[in-house]
N, C-alpha and C positions, 0 to 999 in steps of 0.2 A: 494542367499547369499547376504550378505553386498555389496561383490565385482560387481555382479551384479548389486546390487541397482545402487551404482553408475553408474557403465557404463549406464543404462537404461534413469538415471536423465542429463546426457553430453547430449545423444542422443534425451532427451525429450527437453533439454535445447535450441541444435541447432534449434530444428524445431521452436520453439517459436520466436527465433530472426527472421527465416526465415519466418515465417506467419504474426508475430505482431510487430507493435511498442511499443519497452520496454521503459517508459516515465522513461530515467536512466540519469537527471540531477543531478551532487553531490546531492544537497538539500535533493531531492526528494531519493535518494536510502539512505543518509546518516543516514534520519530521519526515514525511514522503516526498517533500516537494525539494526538500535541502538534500537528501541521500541523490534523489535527480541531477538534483544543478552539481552535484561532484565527478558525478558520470559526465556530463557535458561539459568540466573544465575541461578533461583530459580528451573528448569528442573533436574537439573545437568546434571553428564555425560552422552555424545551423540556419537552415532556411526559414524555421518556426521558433516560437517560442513554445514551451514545453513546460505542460500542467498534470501532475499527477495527482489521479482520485482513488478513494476506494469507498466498492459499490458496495452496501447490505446485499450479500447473498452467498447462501451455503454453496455454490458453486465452484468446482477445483475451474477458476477461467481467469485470464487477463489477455487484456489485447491492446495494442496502439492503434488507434484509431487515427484517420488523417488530421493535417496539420499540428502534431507533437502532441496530441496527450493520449493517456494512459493511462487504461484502469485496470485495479485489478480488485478481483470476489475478494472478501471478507473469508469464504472457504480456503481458497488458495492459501489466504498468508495464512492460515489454521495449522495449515499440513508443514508450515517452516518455522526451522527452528533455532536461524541465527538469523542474522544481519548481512553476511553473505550470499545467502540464500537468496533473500529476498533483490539484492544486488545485482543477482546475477541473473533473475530473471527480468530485470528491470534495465539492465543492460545490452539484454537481449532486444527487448521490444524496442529501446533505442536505436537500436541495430537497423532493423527494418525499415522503420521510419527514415533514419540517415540513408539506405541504399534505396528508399522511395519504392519499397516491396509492393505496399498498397496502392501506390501511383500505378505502378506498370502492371496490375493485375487488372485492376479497372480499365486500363486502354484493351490489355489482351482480353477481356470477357469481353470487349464491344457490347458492351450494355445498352439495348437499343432505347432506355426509356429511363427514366428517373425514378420509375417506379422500380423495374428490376434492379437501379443501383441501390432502391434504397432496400430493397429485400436481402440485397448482400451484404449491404453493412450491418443491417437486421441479425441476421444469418452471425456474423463477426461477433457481434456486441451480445449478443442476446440468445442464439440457440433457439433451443424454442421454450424456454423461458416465457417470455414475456412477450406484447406486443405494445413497440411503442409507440406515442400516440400519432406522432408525426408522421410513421413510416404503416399505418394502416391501409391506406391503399396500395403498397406494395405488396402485401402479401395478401390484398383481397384480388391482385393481379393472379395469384395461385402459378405464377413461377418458380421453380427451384433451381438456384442459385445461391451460390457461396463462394465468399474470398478465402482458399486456403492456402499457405507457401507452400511453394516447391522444397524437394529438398535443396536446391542448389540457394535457395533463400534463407532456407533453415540453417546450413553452413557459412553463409555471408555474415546471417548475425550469429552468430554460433562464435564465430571467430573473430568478429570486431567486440564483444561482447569479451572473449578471452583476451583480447590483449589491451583493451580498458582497462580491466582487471589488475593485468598486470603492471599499466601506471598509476593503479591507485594502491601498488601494491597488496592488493586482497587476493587471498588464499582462492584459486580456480577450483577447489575443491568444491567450494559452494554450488558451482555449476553443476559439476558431476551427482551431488546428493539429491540435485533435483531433479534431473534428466532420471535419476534411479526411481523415484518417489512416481512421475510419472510412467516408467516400463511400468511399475510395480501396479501402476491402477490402470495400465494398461490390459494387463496381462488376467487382475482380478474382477475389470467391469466391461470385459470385451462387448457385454452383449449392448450396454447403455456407455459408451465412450462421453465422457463429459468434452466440453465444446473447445477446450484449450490445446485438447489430444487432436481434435477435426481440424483444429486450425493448426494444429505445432506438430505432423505428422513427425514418424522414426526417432522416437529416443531413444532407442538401443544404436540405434546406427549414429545418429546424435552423440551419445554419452561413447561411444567408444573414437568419435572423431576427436572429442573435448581429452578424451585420457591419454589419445596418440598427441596429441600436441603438449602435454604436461610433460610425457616421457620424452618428448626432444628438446624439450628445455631440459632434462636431464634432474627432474625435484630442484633446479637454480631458484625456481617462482615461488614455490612453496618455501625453501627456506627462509627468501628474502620478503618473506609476505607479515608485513606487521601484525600485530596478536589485535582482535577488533574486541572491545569492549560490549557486549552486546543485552546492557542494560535498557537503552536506549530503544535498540528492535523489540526486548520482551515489553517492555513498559509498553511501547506503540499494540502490541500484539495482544496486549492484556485487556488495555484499554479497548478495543475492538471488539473481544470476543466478550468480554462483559455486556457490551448491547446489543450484541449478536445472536448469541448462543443460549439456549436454554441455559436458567441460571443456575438453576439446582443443580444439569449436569457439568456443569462446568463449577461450579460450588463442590459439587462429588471430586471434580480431577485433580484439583485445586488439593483439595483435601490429602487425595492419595497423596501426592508428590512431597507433601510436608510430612506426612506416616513414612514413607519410602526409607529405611536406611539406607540405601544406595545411592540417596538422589544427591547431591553437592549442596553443595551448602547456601550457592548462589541460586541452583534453583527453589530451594527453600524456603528463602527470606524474598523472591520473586514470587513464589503461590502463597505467600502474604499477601503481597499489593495486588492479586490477584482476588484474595476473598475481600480486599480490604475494596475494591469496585464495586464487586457484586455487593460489598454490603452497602453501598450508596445507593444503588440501582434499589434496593429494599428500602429502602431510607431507615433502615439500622445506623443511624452515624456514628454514636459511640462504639460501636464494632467496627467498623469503619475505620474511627481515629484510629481504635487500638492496634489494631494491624498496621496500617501506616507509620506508626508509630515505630513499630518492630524495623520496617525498613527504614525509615531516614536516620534509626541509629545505627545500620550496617553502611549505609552511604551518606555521612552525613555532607559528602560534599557534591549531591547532585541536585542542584536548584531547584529543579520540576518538582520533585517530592514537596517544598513550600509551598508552591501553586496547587499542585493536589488537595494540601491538609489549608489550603484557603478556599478550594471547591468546599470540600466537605464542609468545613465553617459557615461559610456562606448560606451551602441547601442545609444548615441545621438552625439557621438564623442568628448564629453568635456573629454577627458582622463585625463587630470591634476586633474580633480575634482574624475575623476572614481578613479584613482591610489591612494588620498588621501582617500579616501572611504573604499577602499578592503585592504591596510596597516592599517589603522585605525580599521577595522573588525579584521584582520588576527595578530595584537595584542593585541587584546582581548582575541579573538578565536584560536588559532594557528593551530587548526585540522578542521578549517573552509575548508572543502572542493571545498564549492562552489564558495568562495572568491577566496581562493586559483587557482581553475581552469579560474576564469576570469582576474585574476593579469597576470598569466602565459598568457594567448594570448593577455595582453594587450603590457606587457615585447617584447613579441613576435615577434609584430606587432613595437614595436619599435629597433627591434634589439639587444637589451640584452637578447639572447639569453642563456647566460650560468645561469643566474637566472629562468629565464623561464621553463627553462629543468629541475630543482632543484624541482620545483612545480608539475611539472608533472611527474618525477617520484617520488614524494611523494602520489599525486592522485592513479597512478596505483599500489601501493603497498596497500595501505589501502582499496582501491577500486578497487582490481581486476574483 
């Protein structure tokens, strides 16, 4: 039942804080959780409400888990490289969830125990990964078992996922670059198949059902598919792989792309705010600023960049310059989360407390 679902998705939910780190900086949950809630204007009514995380880990995986949420690896969004992209697999696992895929897999496994169901959500969430703490005696049951879609589940969201798409107006190409992305690690890690491929079987049959329904739209979708801005995805993507990722190699790739004469100009002035992370993460700040710097004068009208160069301020202790920075954001933006939560420990930290506390229980209401 529904009621079920949920309780299954609380108890799937604790074991995930309990195994991984959920990379759940405002920014970073604000911007996944708003790209969600656009899929489900155009979804409608939903039996759940609908939380999107993303996990620390090098792993190509994402999965919906019962009752509406969904996570997806820090690897996955690695391997993407719009906004689309990431849409389109996140429209997918909506998918599932809305046709109740997980529901009706659990009645047909007849799960005789709670233990084997929890080895399968196990199984879902985790591979063999990790063990999580809650679901260790399922797998000291030493059952094997796994929730994986049918094809005929993989086509249900395959194709509510393409025609979301197409009332949010976004290019279904995005679909197809993924479906290619995994044949491709299909085809090169046959022997060690990562757990998104076990559970998201036939992307070749997949990606060719997604490109027979583009071609009978006749390219109508794609022309009429608005141009997406995808400052927004890299910035999120950046920010991610900066606490992810070896920083040196990712400081190296960073690197190349601004050497690249071939690379665009946006990607350029983006592996800026790329080393301009990592140099935070090093607590280099004046390398830091200075990169930052580069980009908010190629965008000088995208607000986050003041909440950025008001982190940086902050972890370098110039707070007079932070506090002008994150007020300066936070009246632009006023539902600026991430500003919001750095004002509040700056407040904090100074003793205006009753402001401070204003901030943060505004954070915990919008971002439970």
């Amino acid at each position: 039942s529904v009621g079920e679902e949920r309780e299954l998705g609380e108890k799937l939910l604790y074991s995930v804080r309990s195994s991984f780190q959920l990379l759940d900086d405002p920014d970073i949950t604000q911007y996944i959780n708003n790209l969600g809630e656009s899929v489900l204007e155009v979804a409608g009514i939903q039996y759940f409400d609908y939380h999107f995380f993303v996990i620390d880990s090098k792993d190509f995986n994402a999965f919906a888990a019962p009752s509406g949420l969904i996570f997806f690896h820090s690897g996955l969004i690695a391997s993407m490289n719009s906004e689309n992209e990431l849409i389109s697999v996140m429209a997918h696992e909506i998918g599932h969830i809305v046709k109740r895929h997980l529901a009706s897999r659990v009645e047909k496994g007849a799960y005789s125990s709670a233990a084997s169901l929890g080895l399968a959500l196990a199984a879902l969430a985790f591979g063999g990964a990790a063990t999580p703490a809650l679901l260790t005696g399922a797998l000291a049951a030493g059952q094997s078992v796994n929730l994986h879609f049918s094809r005929q589940n993989e086509e249900e969201a395959d194709l509510l996922a393409y025609s979301w798409m197409k009332k949010l107006k976004r290019n279904p190409e995005g679909q197809v670059v993924m479906l290619e992305s995994m044949r491709r690690i299909a085809r090169y890690r046959s022997d060690i198949l990562p757990q998104y491929l076990l559970t998201h079987p036939n992307p070749e049959a997949r990606m060719n059902y997604i490109e027979s329904l583009i071609d009978l739209d006749s390219g109508e979708i794609i022309s009429e598919s608005v141009a997406v801005d995808d400052f927004g995805f890299i910035r999120f993507k950046y920010r991610i792989l900066s606490q992810v990722k070896n920083s040196q190699a990712f400081k190296i790739s960073m690197a190349n792309i601004i050497a690249d004469e071939r690379a665009t100009e946006f990607k350029k002035v983006m592996a800026q705010y790329g080393i301009s992370q990592i140099a935070l993460h090093e607590n280099n700040f004046d390398r830091s600023l200075e990169s930052l710097e580069k980009v908010i004068q190629h965008f000088p009208d995208k607000n986050i960049l003041l909440t950025d160069r008001g982190v940086i301020n902050f972890a370098a202790g110039r707070y007079q310059e932070a506090e002008n920075d994150l007020r300066s954001a936070l009246k632009i933006e006023r539902y600026d989360m991430y500003a919001m939560r750095k004002l509040g420990q700056l407040l904090y930290q100074k003793g205006e407390l009753e402001e401070a506390i204003s901030y943060f229980n505004t954070i915990t209401r919008e971002l439970p």
